[in-house]
N, C-alpha and C positions, 0 to 999 in steps of 0.2 A: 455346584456351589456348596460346600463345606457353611454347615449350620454350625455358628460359633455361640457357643450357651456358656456361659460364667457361672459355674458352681457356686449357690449359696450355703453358709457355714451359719446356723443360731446357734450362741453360746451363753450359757445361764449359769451366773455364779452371784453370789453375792459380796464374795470378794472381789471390789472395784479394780482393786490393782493387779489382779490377775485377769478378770474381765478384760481391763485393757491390753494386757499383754499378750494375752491369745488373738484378739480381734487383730490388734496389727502384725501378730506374726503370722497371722493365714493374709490380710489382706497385700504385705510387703509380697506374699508369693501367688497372686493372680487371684485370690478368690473375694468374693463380696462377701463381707460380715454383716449379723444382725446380732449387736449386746441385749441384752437383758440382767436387771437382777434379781428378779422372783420369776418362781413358774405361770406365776397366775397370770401376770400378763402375756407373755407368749405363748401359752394355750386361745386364750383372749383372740389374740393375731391370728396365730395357723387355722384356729377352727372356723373364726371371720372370713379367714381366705384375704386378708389385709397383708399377709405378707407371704412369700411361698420360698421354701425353704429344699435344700437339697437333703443334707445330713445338721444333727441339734449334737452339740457338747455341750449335759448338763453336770451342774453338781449334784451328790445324791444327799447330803443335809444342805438344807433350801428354808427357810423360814414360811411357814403357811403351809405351801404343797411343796411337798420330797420328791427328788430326783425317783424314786418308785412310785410313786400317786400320777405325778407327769407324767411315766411311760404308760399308765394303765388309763389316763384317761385321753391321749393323744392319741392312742395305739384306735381307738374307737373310729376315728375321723379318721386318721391317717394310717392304716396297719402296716402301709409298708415305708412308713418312713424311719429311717436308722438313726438309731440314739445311742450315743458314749457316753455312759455316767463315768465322773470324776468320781474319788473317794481317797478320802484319810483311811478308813476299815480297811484293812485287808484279810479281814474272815471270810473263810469256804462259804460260810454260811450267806454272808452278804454279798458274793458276788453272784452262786446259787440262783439268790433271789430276784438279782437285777435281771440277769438272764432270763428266768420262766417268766418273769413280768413283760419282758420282749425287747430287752436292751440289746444294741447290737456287738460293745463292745464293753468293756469295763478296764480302766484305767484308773493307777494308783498315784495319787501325792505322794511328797512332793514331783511335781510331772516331769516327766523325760518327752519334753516337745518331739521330739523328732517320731518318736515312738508314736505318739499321739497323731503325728500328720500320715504315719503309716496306715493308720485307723481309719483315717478321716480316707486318705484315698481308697482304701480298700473299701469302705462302704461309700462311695460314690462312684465305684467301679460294680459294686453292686444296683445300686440304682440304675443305672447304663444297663447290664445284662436283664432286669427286669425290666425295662420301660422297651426294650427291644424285641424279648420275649412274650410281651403284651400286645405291640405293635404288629407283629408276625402271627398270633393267635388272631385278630381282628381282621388280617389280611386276609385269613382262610377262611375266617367264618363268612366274610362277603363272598366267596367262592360257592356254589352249591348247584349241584348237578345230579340229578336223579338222586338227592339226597346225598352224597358222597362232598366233602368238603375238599377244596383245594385241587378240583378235577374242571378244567375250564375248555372249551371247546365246543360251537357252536354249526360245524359243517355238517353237509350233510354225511361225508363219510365217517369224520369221527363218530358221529349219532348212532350213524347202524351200528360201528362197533362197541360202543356202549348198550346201543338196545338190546345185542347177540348176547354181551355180556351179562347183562341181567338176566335174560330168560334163560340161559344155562348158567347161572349160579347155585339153585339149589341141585340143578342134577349131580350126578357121579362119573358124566361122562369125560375123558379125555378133551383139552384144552390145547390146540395149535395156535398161537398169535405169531404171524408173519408180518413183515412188515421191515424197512430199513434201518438202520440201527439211530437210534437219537428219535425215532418218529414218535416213541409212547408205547410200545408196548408193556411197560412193565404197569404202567397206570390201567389198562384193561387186565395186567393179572388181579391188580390190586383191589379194581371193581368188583370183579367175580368173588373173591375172597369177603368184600366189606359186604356184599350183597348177599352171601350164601351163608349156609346154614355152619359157617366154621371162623366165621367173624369173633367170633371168643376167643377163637385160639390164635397163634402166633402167625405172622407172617415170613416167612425166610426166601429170601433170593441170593441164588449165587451165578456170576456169569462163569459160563463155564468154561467160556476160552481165555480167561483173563490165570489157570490156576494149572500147572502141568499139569501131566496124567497124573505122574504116582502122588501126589497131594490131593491130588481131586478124589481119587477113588478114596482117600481116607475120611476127607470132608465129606463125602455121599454116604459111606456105609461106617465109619467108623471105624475103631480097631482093638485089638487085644491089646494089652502089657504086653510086651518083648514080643509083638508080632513083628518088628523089624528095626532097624539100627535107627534108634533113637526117639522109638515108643517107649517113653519111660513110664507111662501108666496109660492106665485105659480110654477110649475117645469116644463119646457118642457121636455117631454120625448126623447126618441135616435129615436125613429123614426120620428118625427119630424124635431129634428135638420139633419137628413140625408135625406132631402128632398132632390132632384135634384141631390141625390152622391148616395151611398152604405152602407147599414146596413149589418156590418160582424157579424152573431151571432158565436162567436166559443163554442163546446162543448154543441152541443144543445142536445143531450141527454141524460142531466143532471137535462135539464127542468122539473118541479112538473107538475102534470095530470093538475093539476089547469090552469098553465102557456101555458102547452102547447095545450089547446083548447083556449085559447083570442089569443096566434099567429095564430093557424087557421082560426080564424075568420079574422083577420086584413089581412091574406094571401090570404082568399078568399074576402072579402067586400072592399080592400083598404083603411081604414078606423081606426081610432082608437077614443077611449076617455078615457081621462085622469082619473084618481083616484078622486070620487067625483065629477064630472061633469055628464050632461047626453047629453051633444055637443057631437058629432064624428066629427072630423075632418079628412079631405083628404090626404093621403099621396100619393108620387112621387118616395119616395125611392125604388132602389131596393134592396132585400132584400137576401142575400148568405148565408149559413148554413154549418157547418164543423161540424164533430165530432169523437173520436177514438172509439167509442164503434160502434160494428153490432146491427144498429138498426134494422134488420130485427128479429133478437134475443130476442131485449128490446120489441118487440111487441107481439111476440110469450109470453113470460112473463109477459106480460100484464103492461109494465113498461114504455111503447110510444106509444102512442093512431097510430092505421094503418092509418086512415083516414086522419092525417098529415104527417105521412110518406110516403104514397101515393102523397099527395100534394107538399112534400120537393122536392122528389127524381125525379124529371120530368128528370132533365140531372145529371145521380152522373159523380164526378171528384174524381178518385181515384190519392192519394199521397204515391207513394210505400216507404214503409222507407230506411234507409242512408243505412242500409246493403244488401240490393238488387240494389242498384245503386253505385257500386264502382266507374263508372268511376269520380260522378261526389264529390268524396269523397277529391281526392289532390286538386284541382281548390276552393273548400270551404275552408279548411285548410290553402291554401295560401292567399286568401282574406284576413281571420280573421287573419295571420299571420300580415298581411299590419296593419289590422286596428287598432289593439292592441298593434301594436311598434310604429306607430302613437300616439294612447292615452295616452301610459306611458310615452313618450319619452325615448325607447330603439333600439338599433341597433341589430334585429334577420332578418337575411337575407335567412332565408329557414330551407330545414329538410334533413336531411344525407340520404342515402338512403336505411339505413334500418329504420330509420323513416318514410319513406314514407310507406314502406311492412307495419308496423307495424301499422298505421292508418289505410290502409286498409283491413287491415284483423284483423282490432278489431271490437267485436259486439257491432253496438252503439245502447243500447234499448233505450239511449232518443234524438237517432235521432240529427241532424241538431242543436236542443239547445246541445246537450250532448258535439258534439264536437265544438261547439265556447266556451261554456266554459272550457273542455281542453284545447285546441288552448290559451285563455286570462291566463289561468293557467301558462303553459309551458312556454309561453313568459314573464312573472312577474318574474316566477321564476331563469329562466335557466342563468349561467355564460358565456353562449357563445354565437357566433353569427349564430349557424349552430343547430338548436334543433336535439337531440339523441334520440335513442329509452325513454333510460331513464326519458327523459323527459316529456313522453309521457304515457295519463294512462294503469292501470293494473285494474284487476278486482277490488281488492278492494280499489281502489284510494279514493273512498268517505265513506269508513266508517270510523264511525267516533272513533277516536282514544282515550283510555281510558284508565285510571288510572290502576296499576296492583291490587289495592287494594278497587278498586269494587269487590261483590262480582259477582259471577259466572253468576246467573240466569239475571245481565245489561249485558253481553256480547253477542255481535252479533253471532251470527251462535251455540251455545251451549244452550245445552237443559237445561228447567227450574230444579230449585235445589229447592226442601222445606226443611230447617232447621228443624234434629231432626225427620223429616216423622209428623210433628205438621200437623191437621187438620185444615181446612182452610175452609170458607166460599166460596159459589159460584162468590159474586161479587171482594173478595181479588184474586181469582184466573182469573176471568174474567178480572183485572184490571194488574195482572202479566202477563196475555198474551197478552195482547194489547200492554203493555209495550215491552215485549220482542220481538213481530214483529216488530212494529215500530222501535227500535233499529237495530235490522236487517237489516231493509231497508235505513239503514243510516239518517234517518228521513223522509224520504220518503212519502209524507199524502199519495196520488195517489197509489201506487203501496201496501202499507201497508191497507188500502180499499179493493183492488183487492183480496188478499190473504186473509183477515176475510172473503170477502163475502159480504159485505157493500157500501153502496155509499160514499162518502164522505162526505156528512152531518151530516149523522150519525157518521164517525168519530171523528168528528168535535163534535159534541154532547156529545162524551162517553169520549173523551179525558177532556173537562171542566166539564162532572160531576164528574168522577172518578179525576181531579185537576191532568193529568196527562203530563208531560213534552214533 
């Protein structure tokens, strides 16, 4: 349910007839007015709390107290509420002033309304960005886990890996977090990091199958000026900037053979050089590793060099996924319930309780991401303030929904159709079954990869040769 609030407007002039004129021209366009003609009494009110007010349009010559006495003594009670002083003066000097006293906007007689109602939304679009930025600080400060805010999980599996995280945060040793992709890993790099001894410095993660090769190896190490077409100046690489913090590699085995002997070396020597340079430089970072694939598997297949997996794996942290940790399945659910009626501006105040069964004893294969995006789903969509089972996904909540008048072989779950038994070419047939997995999987790159047999580069390859949707 859409929370409907009526923005209030206080206007303070002592010219009556402009008093009036502003009141009905904001009230003829949806908003509640509060007149006044001195400041004294509408400091009076707001500081009472007798009247509560969104944004104030005052005048800055006021009889008694001035449009500047008002901002410096309202700003005490109220610091964050936005004030437009009016004004005849149009001196540097006076506008200067209105400003460092904590005025939000400054506007000149005689007034150009329209100009003025520009004002008035833009600071009540202000008030909306902090009262929501407020909302969302409060939401994480009730969050608290082994001191770490906004980190919520109460099973027993997440625990140990929380625990492992902690007790090797001050070490130096190498950092494996395995675990499904959506399940939370990058929250135990983030622990290790808030917990150890480099919590001052920066945090940096990049996935690393989401970036080609040849951009990745620039993003990792950096590069010269004219080290290659279209280095038009120099790049510090992510290990660099994560000096003194944490370098999160996620999905590191995705990494090309290539890539992943220059991280061995940087793992073993501390040291890197950039693209085009023959400098090494010292690095400080340290360095944490995730990924959902058994890379004890990818080396058995010759597809992860051992000798860096040996090197990765000093402490693995395994991250069980969502469907092995019920318990801590409603306490996630209601976070994102918070934070999502928060960001829309809706009133969803929980889940019935066969909502609750019904979250937990749904298979979430994408993990931790799968259900915040049901949860932001559910809440956009739902009429009420209590979310239903209905509300809640079904298997096939995300395929994607289609015309009746596609034919057969675009439809999800249904076997391909050749027109007439016509003979077909390897690569047309090649390009219908890529098509009609991928459709399957609701678009799915990752999981439609898994099922050919392929990495995702390569799908990424066959989908722009074949020019495939």
């Amino acid at each position: 349910m859409k929370i409907k609030n009526t923005p209030t407007i206080t206007i303070i002039d002592d010219d009556l007839d402009l008093l009036d004129l502003l009141a009905s021209f904001f009230r003829q366009r949806g908003y509640k007015t509060l007149a006044f003609n001195n400041a004294e009494e509408a400091v009076i009110e707001i500081e009472n709390k007798r009247i509560f007010t969104d944004v104030v349009i005052s005048d800055l010559k006021l009889p008694v107290m001035s449009g500047i006495d008002f901002i410096k003594r309202i700003k005490k009670s109220h610091p964050g509420l936005p004030i437009i002083l009016m004004t005849a003066e149009g001196s540097v000097e006076t506008a200067v002033e209105a400003i460092d006293s904590g005025a939000y906007d400054f506007v000149l007689k005689p007034l150009h309304i329209p100009q003025l109602l520009i004002s008035v939304q833009r600071a009540l679009h202000l008030n909306e960005v902090q009262t929501e930025n407020t909302n969302l600080k409060n939401l994480f400060q009730g969050q608290d886990f082994m001191g770490l805010k906004g980190v919520i999980g109460k099973s027993q599996g997440f625990r140990r890996a929380m625990e492992l995280a902690q007790r090797v945060s001050t070490s130096q040793a190498n950092i494996l977090i395995s675990g499904e992709s959506g399940s939370g890993k990058e929250v135990i790099a983030k622990a290790v990091h808030e917990l150890g001894d480099k919590k001052d410095g920066p945090f940096i993660a990049i996935n690393c199958s989401a970036i080609p090769e040849n951009l990745l190896e620039s993003e990792l190490f950096g590069h010269a000026k004219g080290a290659f077409t279209g280095a038009n100046d120099k790049k510090i690489g992510l290990f660099e900037e994560a000096n003194k913090g944490t370098l999160f590699l996620d999905e590191i085995g995705d990494l090309t053979l290539s890539l992943q002997a220059k991280l061995l070396r940087v793992l073993q020597e501390r040291k890197v050089k950039r693209i085009g340079e023959n400098q090494y430089r010292d690095i400080s970072a340290r360095i944490i590793c995730a990924t959902h694939k058994d890379l004890r598997q990818e080396v058995a297949e010759g597809r992860f060099r051992e000798d860096l997996y040996f090197r990765l794996n000093v402490i693995p942290i395994f991250m069980p996924p969502l469907r092995e940790r019920k318990e801590d399945i409603l306490p996630l659910s209601e976070y994102f319930l918070k934070k999502f009626s928060i960001l829309n501006n809706v009133s969803v105040k929980g889940f019935s309780k066969e909502a609750v069964q019904k979250l937990e004893n749904y298979i979430w294969k994408g993990n931790v991401r799968e259900l915040e995006n049901a949860i932001e789903r559910a809440v956009v969509l739902t009429n009420s303030e209590i979310l239903k089972p209905e509300d809640l996904p079904t298997e096939d909540l995300y395929k994607i929904d289609r015309p009746a008048s596609l034919s057969n072989e675009m439809v999800p779950n249904k076997r391909l159709i050749f027109e007439d038994d016509k003979p077909i070419t390897l690569d047309e047939l090649s390009k219908k079954y890529i098509q009609h997995i991928f459709d399957k999987n609701g678009g799915a790159k990752e999981q439609t990869a898994n099922d050919l047999g392929i990495d995702r580069k390569t799908l990424y390859r066959k989908l722009k040769e074949m020019d495939l949707n």
